[in-house]
PAZA-744182 format. One record per residue: residue in three letters; z, y, x of N, C-alpha, C in turn; residue number from 0. Coordinates in steps of 0.1 Angstrom, whole numbers. Layout:
<nodes>
> ALA	Z	Y	X	Z	Y	X	Z	Y	X	NUM $
...
</nodes>
This chain:
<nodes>
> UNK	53	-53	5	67	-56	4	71	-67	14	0 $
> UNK	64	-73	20	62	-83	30	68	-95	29	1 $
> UNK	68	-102	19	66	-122	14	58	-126	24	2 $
> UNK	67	-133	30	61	-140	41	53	-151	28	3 $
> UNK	39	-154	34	37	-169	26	33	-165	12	4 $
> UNK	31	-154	8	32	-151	-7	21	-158	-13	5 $
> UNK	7	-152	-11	-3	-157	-13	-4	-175	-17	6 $
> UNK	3	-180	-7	3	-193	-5	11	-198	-14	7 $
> UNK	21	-194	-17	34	-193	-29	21	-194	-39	8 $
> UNK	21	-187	-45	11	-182	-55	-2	-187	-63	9 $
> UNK	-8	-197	-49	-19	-203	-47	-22	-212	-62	10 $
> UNK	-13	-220	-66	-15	-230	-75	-14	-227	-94	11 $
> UNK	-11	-210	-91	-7	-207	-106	-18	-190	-107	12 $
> UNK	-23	-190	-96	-33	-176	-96	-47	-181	-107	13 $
> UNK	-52	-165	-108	-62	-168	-123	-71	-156	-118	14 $
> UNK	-83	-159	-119	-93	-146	-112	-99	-146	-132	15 $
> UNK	-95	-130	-131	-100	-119	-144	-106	-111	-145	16 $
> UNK	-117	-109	-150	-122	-93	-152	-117	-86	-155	17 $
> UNK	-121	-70	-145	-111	-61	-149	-110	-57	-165	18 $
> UNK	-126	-55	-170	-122	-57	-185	-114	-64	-193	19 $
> UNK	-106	-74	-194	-96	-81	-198	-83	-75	-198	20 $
> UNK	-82	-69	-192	-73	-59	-188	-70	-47	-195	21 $
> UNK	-81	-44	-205	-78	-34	-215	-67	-37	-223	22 $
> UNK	-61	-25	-219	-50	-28	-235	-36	-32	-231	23 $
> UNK	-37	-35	-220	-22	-42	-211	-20	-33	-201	24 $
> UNK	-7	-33	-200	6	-26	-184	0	-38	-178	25 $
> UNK	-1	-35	-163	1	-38	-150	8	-29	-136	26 $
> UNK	15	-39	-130	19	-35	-124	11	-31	-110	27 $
> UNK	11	-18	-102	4	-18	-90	14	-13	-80	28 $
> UNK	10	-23	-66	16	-18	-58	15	-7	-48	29 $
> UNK	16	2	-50	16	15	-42	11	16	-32	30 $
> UNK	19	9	-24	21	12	-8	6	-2	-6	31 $
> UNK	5	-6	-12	-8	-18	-9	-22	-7	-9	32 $
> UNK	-19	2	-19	-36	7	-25	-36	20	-15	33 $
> UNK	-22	22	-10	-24	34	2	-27	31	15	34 $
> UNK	-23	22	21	-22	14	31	-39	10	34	35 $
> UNK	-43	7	26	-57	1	22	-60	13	23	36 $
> UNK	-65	22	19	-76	33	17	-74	41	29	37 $
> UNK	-58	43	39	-60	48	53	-72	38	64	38 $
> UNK	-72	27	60	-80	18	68	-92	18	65	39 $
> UNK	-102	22	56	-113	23	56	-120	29	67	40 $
> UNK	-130	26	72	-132	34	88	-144	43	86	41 $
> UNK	-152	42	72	-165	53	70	-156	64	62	42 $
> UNK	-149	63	56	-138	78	50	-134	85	64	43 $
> UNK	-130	77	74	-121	82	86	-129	95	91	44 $
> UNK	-121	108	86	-134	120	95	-138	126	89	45 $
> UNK	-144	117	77	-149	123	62	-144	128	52	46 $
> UNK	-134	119	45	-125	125	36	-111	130	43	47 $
> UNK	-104	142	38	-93	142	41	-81	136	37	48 $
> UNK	-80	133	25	-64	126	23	-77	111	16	49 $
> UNK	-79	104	23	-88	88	16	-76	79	4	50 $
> UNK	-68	83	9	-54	79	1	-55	83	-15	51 $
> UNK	-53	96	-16	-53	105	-26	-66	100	-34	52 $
> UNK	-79	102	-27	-95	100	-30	-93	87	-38	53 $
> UNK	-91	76	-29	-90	61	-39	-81	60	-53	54 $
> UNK	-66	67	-46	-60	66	-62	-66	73	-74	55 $
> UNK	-69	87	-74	-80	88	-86	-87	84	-90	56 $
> UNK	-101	78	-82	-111	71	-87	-105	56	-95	57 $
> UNK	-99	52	-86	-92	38	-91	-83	37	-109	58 $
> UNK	-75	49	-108	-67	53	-117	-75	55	-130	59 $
> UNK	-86	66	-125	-92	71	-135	-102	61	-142	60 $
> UNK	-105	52	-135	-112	39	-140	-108	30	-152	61 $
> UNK	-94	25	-142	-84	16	-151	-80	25	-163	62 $
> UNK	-78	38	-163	-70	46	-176	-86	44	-186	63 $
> UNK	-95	50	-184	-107	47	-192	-110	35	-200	64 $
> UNK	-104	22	-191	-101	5	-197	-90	7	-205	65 $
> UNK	-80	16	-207	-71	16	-217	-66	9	-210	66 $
> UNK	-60	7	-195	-54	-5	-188	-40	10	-186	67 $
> UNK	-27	5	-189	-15	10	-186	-12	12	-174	68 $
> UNK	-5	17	-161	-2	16	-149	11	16	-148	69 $
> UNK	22	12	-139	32	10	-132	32	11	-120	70 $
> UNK	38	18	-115	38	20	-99	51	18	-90	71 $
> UNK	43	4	-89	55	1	-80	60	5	-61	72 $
> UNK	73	10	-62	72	15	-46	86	7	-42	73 $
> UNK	83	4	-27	97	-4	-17	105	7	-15	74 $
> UNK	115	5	-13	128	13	-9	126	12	6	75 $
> UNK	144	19	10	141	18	21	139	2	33	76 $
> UNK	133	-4	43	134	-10	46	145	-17	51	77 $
> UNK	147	-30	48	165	-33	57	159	-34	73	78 $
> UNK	172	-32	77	173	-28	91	169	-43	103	79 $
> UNK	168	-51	94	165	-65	104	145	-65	102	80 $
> UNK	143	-57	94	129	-48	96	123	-43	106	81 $
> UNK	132	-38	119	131	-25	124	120	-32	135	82 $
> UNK	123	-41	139	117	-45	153	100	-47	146	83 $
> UNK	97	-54	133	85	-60	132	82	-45	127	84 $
> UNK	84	-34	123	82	-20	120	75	-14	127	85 $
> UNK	85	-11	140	82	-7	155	70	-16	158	86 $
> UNK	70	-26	160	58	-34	166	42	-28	163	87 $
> UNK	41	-31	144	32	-23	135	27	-9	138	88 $
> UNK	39	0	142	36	11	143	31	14	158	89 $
> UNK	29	8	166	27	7	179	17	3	187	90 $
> UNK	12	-7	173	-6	-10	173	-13	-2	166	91 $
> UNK	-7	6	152	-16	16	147	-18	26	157	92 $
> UNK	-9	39	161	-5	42	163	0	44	179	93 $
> UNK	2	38	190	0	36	202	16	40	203	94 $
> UNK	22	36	218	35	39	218	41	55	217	95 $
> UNK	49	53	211	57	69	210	65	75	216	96 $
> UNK	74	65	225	84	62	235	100	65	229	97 $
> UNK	98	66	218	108	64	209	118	51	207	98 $
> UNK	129	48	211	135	36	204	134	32	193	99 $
> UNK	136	20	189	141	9	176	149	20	168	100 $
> UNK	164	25	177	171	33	167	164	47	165	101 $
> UNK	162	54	166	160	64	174	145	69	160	102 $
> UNK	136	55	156	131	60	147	124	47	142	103 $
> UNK	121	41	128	113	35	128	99	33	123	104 $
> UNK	92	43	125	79	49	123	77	52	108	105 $
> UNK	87	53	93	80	50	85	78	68	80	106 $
> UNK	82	76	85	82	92	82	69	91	77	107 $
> UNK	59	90	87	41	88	81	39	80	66	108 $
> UNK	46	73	68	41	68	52	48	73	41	109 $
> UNK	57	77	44	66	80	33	64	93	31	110 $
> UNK	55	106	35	49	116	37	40	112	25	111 $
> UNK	29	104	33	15	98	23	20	96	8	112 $
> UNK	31	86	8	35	77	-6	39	94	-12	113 $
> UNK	47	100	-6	50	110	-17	40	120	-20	114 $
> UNK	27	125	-13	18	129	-20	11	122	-29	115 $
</nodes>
């Protein structure tokens, strides 16, 4: 969702848990983090076909076994003072497209993934 500084926000009230503790409780997960994350693994790359898909099961199917609840949280669309640090992102993954700012802001690919 991109908090600049979040972590660092966060720093003085964070609490490291076992996942076991976790039984029995809703938590909230963020979607687009656990998708984002599983395209970047580089030994799946070639191997698995959707690594996306592959993670959310195994992960899912884990937590539901802990009796841990899920919530899935997803961003909307991006606001438009987005577009340039979007473009930028998508340009390092990705290499240039020769596409303008307007014209597209790369998120079609993910918003493909998020909906499978």
């Amino acid at each position: 969702m991109g908090v600049n500084d979040l972590w660092q926000i966060l720093e003085p009230v964070k609490q490291h848990v076992h996942l076991h503790s976790l039984s029995g409780k809703t938590i909230a997960v963020d979607l687009s983090l656990w998708v984002c994350e599983a395209q970047t693994v580089k030994k799946m790359i070639g191997t698995v076909m959707k690594p996306h898909l592959r993670n959310l099961f195994f992960r899912i199917s884990y937590l539901m076994l802990m009796d841990v609840k899920l919530v899935f949280v997803m961003e909307g669309e991006p606001p438009h003072l987005k577009a340039d640090v979007i473009s930028k992102r998508n340009q390092i993954r990705y290499g240039p497209s020769g596409k303008t700012r307007s014209q597209k802001t790369g998120r079609s690919h993910f918003k493909t993934v998020l909906k499978e």
